[in-house]
C-alpha positions as CSV (number, residue, x, y, z in Angstrom):
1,X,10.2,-8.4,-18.2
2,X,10.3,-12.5,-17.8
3,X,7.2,-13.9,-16.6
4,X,8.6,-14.9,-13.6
5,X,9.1,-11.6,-12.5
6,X,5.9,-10.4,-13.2
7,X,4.4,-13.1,-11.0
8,X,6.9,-11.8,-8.6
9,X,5.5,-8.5,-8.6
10,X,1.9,-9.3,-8.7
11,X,2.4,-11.6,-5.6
12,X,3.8,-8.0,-4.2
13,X,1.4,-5.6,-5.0
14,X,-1.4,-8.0,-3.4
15,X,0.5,-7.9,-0.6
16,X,0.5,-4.6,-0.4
17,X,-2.8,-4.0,-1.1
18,X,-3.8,-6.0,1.7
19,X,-2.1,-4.0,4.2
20,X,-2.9,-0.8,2.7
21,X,-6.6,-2.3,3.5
22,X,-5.7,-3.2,6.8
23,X,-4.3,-0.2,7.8
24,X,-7.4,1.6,6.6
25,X,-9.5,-0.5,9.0
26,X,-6.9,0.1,11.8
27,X,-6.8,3.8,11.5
28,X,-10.4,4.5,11.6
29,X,-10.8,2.2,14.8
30,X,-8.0,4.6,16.5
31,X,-9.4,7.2,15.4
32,X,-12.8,6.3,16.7
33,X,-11.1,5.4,20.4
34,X,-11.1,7.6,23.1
35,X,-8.3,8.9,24.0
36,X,-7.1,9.2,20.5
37,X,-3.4,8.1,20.1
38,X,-2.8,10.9,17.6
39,X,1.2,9.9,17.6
40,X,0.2,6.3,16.8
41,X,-2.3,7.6,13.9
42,X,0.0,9.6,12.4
43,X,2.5,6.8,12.0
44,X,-0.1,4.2,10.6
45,X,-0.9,7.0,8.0
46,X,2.6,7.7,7.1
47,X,3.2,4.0,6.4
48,X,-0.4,3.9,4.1
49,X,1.2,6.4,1.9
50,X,3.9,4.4,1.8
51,X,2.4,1.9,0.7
52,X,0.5,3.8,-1.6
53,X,3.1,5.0,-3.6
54,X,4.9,1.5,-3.6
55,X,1.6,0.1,-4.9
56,X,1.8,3.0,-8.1
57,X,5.7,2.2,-8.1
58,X,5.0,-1.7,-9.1
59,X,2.0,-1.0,-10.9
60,X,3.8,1.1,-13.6
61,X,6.2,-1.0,-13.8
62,X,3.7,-4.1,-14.4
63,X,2.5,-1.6,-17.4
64,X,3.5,-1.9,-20.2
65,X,5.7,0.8,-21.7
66,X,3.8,3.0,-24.7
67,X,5.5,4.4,-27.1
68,X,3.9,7.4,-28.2
């Protein structure tokens, strides 16, 4: 993988991290609120898995492969 791209993906992942943060803070505020908005919850969760399995995606591919 060229440097470049690795920058590339880096740039990405912190991205992504930052939502997934975001939407952690987000979802415990609705949660919190009265009347919850379960519909609205359980879309902001679906899109933190999302994320979450993006994150894994470009973090294995920022690994290095190992050759057993």
């Amino acid at each position: 993988m060229l440097p470049e791209e690795q920058e590339e993906l880096q740039k990405m992942l912190e991205q992504l991290r930052s939502e997934h943060r975001d939407l952690d803070v987000v979802i415990e505020q609705l949660s919190e609120a009265v009347p919850v908005d379960f519909l609205r919850l359980q879309r902001l969760k679906k899109r933190k898995l999302l994320l979450k399995d993006s994150i894994a995606k470009i973090e294995s591919m920022l690994l290095p492969d190992i050759i057993a």
